[in-house]
C-alpha positions in Angstrom: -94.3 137.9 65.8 -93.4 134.4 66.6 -95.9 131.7 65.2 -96.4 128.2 67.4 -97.4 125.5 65.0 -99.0 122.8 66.8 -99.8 119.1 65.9 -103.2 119.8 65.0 -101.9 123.5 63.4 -99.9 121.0 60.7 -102.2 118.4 60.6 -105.1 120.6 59.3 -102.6 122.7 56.8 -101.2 119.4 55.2 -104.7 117.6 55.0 -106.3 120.9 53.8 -103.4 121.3 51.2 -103.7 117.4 50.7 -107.1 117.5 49.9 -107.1 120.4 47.3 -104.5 118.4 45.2 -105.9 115.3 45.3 -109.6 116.6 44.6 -108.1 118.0 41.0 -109.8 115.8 38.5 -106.5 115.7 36.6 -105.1 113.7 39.2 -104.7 109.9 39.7 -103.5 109.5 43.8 -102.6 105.9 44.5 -103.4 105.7 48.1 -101.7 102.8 50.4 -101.3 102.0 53.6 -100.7 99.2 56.7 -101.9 98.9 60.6 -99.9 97.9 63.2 -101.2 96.5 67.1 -99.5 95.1 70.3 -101.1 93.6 73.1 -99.4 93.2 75.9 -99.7 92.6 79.4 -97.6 92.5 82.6 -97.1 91.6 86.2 -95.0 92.9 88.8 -93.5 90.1 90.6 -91.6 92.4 93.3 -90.1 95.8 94.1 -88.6 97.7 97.1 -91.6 100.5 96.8 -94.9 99.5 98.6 -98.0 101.1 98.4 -98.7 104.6 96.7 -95.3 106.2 95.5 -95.5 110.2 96.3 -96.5 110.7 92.8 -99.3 108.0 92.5 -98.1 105.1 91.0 -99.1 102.1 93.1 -95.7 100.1 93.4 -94.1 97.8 93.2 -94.1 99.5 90.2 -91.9 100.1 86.9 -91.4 102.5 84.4 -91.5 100.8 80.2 -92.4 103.8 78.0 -91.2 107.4 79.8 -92.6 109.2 76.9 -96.0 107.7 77.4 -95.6 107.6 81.1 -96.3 103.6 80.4 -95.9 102.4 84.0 -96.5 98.9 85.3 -98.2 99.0 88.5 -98.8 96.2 91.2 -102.1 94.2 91.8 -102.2 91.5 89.3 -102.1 91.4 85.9 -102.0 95.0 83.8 -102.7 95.6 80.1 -102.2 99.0 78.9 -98.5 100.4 79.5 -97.3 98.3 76.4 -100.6 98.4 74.3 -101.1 100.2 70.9 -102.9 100.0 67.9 -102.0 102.5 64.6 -102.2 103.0 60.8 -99.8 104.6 59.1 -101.2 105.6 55.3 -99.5 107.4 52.0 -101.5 109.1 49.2 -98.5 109.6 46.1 -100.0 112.1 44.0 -96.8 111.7 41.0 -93.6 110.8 41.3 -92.6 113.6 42.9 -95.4 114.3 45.3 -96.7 112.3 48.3 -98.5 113.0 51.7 -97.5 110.7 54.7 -99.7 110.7 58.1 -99.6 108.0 61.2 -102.1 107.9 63.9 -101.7 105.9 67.0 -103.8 104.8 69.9 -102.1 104.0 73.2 -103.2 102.0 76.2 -100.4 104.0 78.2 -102.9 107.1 77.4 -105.7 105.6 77.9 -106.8 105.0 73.9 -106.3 108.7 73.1 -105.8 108.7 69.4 -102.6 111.1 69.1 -101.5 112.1 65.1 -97.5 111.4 64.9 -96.9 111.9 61.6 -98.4 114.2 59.0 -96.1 115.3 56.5 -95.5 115.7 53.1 -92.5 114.3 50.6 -91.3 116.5 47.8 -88.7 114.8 45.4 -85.9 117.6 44.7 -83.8 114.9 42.8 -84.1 110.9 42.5 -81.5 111.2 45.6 -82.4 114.0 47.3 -86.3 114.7 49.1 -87.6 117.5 51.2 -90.2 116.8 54.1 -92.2 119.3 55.8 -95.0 118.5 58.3 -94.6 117.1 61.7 -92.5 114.0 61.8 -90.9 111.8 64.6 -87.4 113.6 66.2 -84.9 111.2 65.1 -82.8 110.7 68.2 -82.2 107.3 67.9 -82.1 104.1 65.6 -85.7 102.8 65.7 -87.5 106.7 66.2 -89.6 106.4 63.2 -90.2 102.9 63.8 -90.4 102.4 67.7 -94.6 102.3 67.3 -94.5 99.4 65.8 -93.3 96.6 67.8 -93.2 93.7 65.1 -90.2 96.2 63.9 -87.6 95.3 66.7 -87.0 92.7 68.9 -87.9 93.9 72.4 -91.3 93.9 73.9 -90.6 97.8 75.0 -87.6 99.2 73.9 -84.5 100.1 76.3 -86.4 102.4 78.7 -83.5 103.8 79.7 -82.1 105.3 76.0 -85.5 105.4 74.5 -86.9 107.9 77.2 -87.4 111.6 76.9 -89.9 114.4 77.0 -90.4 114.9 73.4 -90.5 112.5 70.7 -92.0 114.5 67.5 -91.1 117.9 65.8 -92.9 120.0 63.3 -90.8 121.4 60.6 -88.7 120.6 57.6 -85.7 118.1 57.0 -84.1 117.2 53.7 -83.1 113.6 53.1 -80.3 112.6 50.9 -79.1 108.8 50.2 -75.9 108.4 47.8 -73.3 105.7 48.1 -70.1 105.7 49.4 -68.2 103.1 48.1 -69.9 99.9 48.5 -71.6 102.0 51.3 -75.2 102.9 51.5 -75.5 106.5 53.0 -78.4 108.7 54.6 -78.0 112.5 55.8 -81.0 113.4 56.9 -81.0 117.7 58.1 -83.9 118.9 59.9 -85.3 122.2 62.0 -88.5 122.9 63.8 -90.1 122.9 67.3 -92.3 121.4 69.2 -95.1 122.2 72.2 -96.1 119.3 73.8 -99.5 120.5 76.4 -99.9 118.2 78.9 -96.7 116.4 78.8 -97.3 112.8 80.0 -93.4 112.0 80.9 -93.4 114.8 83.6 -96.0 112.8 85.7 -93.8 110.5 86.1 -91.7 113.2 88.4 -94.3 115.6 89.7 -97.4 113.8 89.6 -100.1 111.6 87.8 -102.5 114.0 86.2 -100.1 117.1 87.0 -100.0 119.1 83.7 -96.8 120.8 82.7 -96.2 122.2 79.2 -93.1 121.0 77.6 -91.7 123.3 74.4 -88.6 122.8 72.5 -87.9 125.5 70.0 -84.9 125.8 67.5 -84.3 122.5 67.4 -81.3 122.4 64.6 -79.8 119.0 63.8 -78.5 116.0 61.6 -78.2 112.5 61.4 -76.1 110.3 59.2 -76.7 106.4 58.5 -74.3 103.9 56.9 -75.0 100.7 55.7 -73.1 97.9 54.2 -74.6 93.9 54.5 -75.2 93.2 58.3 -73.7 96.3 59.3 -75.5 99.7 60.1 -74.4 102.7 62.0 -75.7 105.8 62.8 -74.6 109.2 64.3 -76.5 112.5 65.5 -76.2 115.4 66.8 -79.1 118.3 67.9 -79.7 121.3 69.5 -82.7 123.6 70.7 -84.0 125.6 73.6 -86.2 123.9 76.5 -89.0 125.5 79.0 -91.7 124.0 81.0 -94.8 125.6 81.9 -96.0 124.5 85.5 -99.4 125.0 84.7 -101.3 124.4 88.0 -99.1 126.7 90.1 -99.9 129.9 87.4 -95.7 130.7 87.4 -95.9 130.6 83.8 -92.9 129.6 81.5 -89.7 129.0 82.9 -86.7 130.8 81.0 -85.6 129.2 78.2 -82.5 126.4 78.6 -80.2 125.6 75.7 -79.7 121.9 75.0 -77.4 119.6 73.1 -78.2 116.0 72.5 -75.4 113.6 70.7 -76.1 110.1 69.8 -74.4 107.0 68.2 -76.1 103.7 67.4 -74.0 100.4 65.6 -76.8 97.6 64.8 -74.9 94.4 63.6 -76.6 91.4 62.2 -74.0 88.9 61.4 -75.3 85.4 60.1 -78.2 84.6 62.8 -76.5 87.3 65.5 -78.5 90.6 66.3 -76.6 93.0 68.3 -77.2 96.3 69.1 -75.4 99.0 70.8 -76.9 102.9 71.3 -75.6 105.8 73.4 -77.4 109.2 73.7 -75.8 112.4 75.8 -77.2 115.5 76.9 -75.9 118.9 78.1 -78.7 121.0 79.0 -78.1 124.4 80.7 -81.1 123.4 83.2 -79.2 120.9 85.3 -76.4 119.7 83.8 -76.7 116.6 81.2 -77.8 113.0 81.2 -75.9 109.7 79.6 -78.1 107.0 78.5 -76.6 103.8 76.9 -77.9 100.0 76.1 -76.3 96.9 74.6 -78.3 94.1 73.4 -77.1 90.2 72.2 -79.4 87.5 70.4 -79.1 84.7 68.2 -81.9 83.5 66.1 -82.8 79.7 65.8 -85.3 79.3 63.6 -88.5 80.9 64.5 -86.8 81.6 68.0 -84.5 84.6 69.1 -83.6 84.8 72.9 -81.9 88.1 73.8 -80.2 90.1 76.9 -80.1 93.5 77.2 -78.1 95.8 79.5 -79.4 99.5 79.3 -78.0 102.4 81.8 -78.9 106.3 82.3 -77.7 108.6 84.8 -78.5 112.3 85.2 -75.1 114.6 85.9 -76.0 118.0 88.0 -73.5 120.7 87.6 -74.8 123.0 90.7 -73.4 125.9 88.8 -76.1 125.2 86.3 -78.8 123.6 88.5 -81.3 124.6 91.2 -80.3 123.5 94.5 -83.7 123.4 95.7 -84.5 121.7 92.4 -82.1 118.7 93.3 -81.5 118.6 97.3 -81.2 114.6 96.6 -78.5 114.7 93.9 -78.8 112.0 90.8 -80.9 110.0 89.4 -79.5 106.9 88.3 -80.6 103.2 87.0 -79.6 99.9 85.3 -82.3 97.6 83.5 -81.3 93.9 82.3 -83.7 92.6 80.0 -84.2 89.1 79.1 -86.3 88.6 75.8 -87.6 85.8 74.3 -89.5 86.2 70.6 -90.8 83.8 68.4 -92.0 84.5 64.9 -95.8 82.9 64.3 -95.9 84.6 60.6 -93.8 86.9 58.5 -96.0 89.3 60.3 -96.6 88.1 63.7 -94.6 87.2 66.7 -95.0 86.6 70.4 -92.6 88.2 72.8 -92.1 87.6 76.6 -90.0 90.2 78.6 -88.4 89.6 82.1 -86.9 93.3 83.7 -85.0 93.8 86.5 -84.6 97.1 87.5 -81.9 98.1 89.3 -82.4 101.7 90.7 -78.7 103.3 92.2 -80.1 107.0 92.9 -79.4 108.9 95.6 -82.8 108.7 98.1 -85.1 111.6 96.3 -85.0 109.1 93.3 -84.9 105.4 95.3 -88.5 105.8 97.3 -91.0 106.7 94.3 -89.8 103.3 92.1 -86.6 101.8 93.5 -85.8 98.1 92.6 -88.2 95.8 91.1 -89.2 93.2 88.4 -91.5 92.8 85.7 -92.5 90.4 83.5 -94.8 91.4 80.3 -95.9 89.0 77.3 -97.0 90.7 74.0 -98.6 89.8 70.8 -97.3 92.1 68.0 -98.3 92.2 63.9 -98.5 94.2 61.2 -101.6 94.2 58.6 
């Protein structure tokens, strides 16, 4: 019999199992801990989509978090899309032992408190540590930290890369760091699944408030870091099956679709430089594939860092794979440029303002629900 271990399924285990060690009397737990909030707001200052889009966004209107559905919507200033508030906390019960949960509260959702991490960390060697729980799918460079938006220097990150149906797993990985050389090194191995009810990024395509179960199962994969001074780059590569279940119209679960997702990030920080370059591409049996890439450029001067940002995605339909009733309009396809300005307050603070111009080059299925448009967004971000 196959077992489905939801976020709540591993929450409950690991905090039940958490609890029963650290209630031994034997045992001194050092407990620690920080929060993390953004507030931001934004205004659309112009799109080619008027009025209600055909899946109930109120445009102009613009997409900043598609894993959220965070969407910017016209009629003065908006708080929510970019808007979070979380605590990410660590019980260590010996050197070998610790327990690791995140919760985070999202104005994109409405406040709904949603558990992200809850895991725990067993030390195999001083090098070596196994992690079983439910974690954040490391597809890209700042998945485990994208949350937090003190972390990077982007009000939202690229929507464009950083934009996909599911963004945690629940099963086991094994870390390893060594050097290479006058190289740092991280492989980081990892299976599991996830069953996301209620997926928000789907209302972005078939509807506000239309639920559609998302699952990925067998999800096999790897990453591998290297880091030396201002340089850090990164590789992955995964794999796993994908279904939707359309839950309104009772069809149940669509046969399962094989997947494989590929990824390279370089992050250079040369003197007072940042940039950034990250490319992720698909080939899922559904449709086809997807290629997704950004490139970022800033230079800090003092407490100040201006940046630009070019991100791109575009879907690629292979008909022998797709629907043609599922894609009668052909691709989807946009380009964002970013303009960011950030300035540090406190070693812990900083205030960001974000100008987007959207640039939307699909074919006419695509164009009329959010088309061209642009958005500006200011946002207070710190850690505590």
């Amino acid at each position: 019999m196959r077992a489905y271990f939801s976020c709540r399924t591993i929450g409950v285990f690991l905090v039940g199992m958490a609890a029963g060690i650290l209630s031994s009397p034997v045992l001194a737990v050092d407990f620690s801990g920080n929060g993390f909030l953004t507030l931001a707001a934004g205004r659309m200052l112009g799109g080619s989509v008027e009025g209600m889009n055909s899946v109930g966004y109120n445009c102009p209107c613009q997409i900043a978090d598609y894993s959220q559905a965070g969407v910017y919507q016209s009629g003065g200033l908006k708080l929510g899309p970019d808007s979070k508030i979380g605590y990410h906390g660590k019980a260590t019960v010996n050197e070998t032992l610790s327990f690791t949960a995140q919760a985070v509260s999202r104005g994109a959702q409405n406040g709904k408190v949603d558990l992200e991490w809850a895991y725990g960390n067993y030390s195999l060697t001083p090098q070596t540590t196994l992690q079983f729980g439910r974690k954040r799918l490391p597809l890209f460079y700042y998945s485990e930290t994208e949350d937090v938006g003190f972390s990077f220097p982007w009000l939202h990150l690229p929507p464009q890369t950083y934009g996909w149906e599911v963004v945690n797993y629940n099963g086991i990985n094994i870390l390893h760091k060594s050097q290479l050389g006058s190289w740092a090194t991280t492989l980081n191995a990892f299976v599991g699944q996830e069953l996301r009810k209620n997926d928000p990024y789907q209302y972005l395509y078939s509807g506000k408030g239309y639920r559609i179960d998302t699952e990925w199962s067998g999800i096999v994969g790897a990453e591998y870091l290297l880091s030396h001074d201002w340089i850090d780059a990164r590789i992955m590569y995964m794999q796993s099956n994908t279904r939707n279940n359309d839950v309104p119209s009772g069809t149940g679960w669509s046969p399962k679709k094989r997947q494989q997702l590929a990824g390279a990030s370089l992050i250079l920080t040369p003197g007072d430089w940042f940039i950034a370059s990250e490319t992720l591409v698909t080939k899922r049996k559904a449709y086809g594939g997807d290629f997704a890439a950004s490139f970022s450029v800033g230079r800090r001067f003092g407490q100040w860092m201006p940046m630009v940002t070019i991100a791109k995605y575009r879907q690629i339909i292979d008909m022998n794979e797709a629907d043609p009733n599922s894609y009668p309009d052909g691709t989807e396809r946009h380009t964002d440029i970013s303009f960011v300005l950030r300035y540090d307050l406190t070693s812990t603070s900083d205030i960001k303002v974000q100008y987007d111009n959207w640039r939307d080059q699909s074919n006419p299925g695509f164009t009329k629900n959010y088309g061209r448009s642009q958005l500006i967004t200011i946002a207070y971000d710190m850690v505590f």
